[in-house]
N, C-alpha and C positions, 0 to 999 in steps of 0.2 A: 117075726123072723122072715126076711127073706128067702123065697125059692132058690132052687140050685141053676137060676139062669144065668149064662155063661157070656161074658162080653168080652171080646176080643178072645185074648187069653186069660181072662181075669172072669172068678167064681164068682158070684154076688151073693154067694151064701152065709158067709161069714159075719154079716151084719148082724148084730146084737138085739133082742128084743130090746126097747127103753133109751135104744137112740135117740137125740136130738133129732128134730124134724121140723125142716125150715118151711113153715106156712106160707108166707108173706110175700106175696106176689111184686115182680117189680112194678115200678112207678115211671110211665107213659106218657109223656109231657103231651098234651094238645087238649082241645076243644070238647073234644066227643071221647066217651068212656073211651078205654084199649084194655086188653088186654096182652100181657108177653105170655106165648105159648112156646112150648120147644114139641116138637114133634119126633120125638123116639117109638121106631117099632111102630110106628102106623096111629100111634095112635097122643092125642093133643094134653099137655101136661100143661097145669098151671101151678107154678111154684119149683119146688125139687125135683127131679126126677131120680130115679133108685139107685140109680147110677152115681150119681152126686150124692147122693146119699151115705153110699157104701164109699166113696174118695173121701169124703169128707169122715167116716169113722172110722177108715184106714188112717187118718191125718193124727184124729184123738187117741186112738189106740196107740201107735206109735210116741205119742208124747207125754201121754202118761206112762210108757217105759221109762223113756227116759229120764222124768222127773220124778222114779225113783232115788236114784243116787242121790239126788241132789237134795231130795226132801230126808234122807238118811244123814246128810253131812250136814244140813240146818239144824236137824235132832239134836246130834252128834258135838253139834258148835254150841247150843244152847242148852242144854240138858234143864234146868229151871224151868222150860216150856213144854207143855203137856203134847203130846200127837196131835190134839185139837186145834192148840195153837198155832204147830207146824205147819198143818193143815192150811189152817187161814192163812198164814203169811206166802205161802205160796201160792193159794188160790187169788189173795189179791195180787200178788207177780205176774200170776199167768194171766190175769182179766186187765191189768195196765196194758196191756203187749197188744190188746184186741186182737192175738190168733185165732181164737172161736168166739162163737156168740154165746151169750150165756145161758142159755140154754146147754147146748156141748160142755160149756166151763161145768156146769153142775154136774152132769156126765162124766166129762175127766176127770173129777175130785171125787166120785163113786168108784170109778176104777182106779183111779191112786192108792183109797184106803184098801180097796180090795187087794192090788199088789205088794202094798207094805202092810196088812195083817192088823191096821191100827182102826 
């Protein structure tokens, strides 16, 4: 979990233990190693920093609200398919779209079931 450090107007508290968390440093065309560093608060980050971190679970939390409804009227249209299957058919929907990596995808399909109880 994140501390209660405070960016702009925005808490950074909120972020979830079991986040998605983007390792994978960018890719530096040339000759000799590079690295891409961003320099937040003094100090040199290679990869995510916490900040993108918490935008980025603000992004999945938000859509897995939303893809309550939606995965309630799939239910609803199909009754013959188990929650399991609902499940899947939306998880392949939302991983066509490439909105998140999948990593996050796994993530928002733990908070979807959490939200619909299934």
């Amino acid at each position: 979990m994140l501390s209660g450090k405070c960016v702009g107007s925005m808490e950074i508290s909120n972020t979830r233990d079991g986040f998605a968390r983007h390792l994978t440093p960018a890719v530096v065309p040339g000759n000799q190693p590079k690295l891409a560093l961003v320099l937040p608060d003094g100090v040199y980050v290679v990869g995510q920093t916490e900040l993108e971190r918490y935008e980025r679970w603000l992004m999945c939390e938000d859509l897995a609200k939303q893809l309550v409804s939606g995965a309630r009227r799939d239910r609803a249209s199909h009754p013959e398919k188990s929650p399991a299957q609902t499940l899947e058919r939306v998880q392949k929907s939302v991983g066509r779209k490439h909105w998140v990596s999948p990593d996050e995808l796994a993530w928002l399909m733990h908070r979807l079931r959490t939200f619909l109880d299934w």
